[in-house]
N, C-alpha and C positions, 0 to 999 in steps of 0.2 A: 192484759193487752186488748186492746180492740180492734176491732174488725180495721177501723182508720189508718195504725200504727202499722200495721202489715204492710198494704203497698204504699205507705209512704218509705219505708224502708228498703224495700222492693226496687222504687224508683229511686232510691240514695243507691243504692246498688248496682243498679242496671248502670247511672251515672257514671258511678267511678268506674264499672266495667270498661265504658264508653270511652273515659276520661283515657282510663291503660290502656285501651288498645289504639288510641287516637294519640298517642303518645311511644307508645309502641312502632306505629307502623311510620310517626316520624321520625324514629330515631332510627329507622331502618333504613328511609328515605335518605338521609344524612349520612350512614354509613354507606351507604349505594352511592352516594356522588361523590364522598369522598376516595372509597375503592376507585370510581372512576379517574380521581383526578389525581390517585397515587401511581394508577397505571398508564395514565398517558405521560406523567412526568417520568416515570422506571423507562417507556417506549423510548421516551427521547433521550432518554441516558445513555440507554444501548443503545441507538442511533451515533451518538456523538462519539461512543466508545468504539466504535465499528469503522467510523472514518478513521478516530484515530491509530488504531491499530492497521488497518491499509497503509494509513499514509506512514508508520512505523515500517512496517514490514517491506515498502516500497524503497523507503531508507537504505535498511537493512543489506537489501539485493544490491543495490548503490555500491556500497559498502565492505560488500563480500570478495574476498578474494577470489581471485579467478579459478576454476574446476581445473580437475587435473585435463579433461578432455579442451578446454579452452589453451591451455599451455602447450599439450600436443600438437593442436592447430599451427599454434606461433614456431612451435619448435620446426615443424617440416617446412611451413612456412621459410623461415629463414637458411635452412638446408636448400629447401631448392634456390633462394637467392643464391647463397654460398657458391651451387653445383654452375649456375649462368655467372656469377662473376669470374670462376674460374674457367669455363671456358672462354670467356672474352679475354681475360688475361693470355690465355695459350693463341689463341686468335693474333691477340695483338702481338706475342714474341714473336709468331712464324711472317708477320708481316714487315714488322720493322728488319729484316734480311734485304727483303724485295725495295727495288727504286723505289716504289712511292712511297714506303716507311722512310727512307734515306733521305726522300726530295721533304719531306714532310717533318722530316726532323729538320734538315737545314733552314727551312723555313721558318721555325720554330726560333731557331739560335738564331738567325740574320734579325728576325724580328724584334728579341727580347734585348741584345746586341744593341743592337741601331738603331734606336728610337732617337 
């Protein structure tokens, strides 16, 4: 071998070095931007899965039958109607006794009567 043969080997060498690591650090490049563009698509996945799961669960409530404390509500709710119509009712028996129930009934029949 000669003194020549050494660094021209040297620089075939140093070359391909240059070549792998310039090929290396593009393929690093590439995977970097691809990562990037798997995780902005993943973001907007879950983005889109996030609306729709709101707007499910949004449904859902919709949906739901009423709690037993919401039925409680309606129940007394309607007990107290119940407690005021029957007193209106007792109202109205102790007056139809009296004249103006009497004039107020006959009014009623002269009217339905006599048209």
């Amino acid at each position: 071998m000669t003194d020549e043969s050494k660094p021209q080997r040297a620089s075939r060498a140093d070359a391909v070095r240059t070549a792998v690591d310039q090929a290396f650090h593009a393929g690093q490049a590439q995977v970097t931007r691809e990562r990037e563009r798997a995780q902005r698509q993943a973001e907007g996945v879950i983005g889109d899965l996030a609306q729709i799961a709101t707007r499910a669960r949004e449904t859902l409530d919709e949906l739901r039958p009423s709690s037993g404390e919401d039925v409680r509500a309606l129940r007394e709710a309607v007990l107290a109607l119940e407690r005021r119509v029957t007193a209106l009712e007792r109202e109205g028996s102790k007056g139809s006794g009296s004249k103006e129930g009497s004039a107020a009934k006959g009014k009623s029949a002269k009217g339905s009567s006599g048209g």
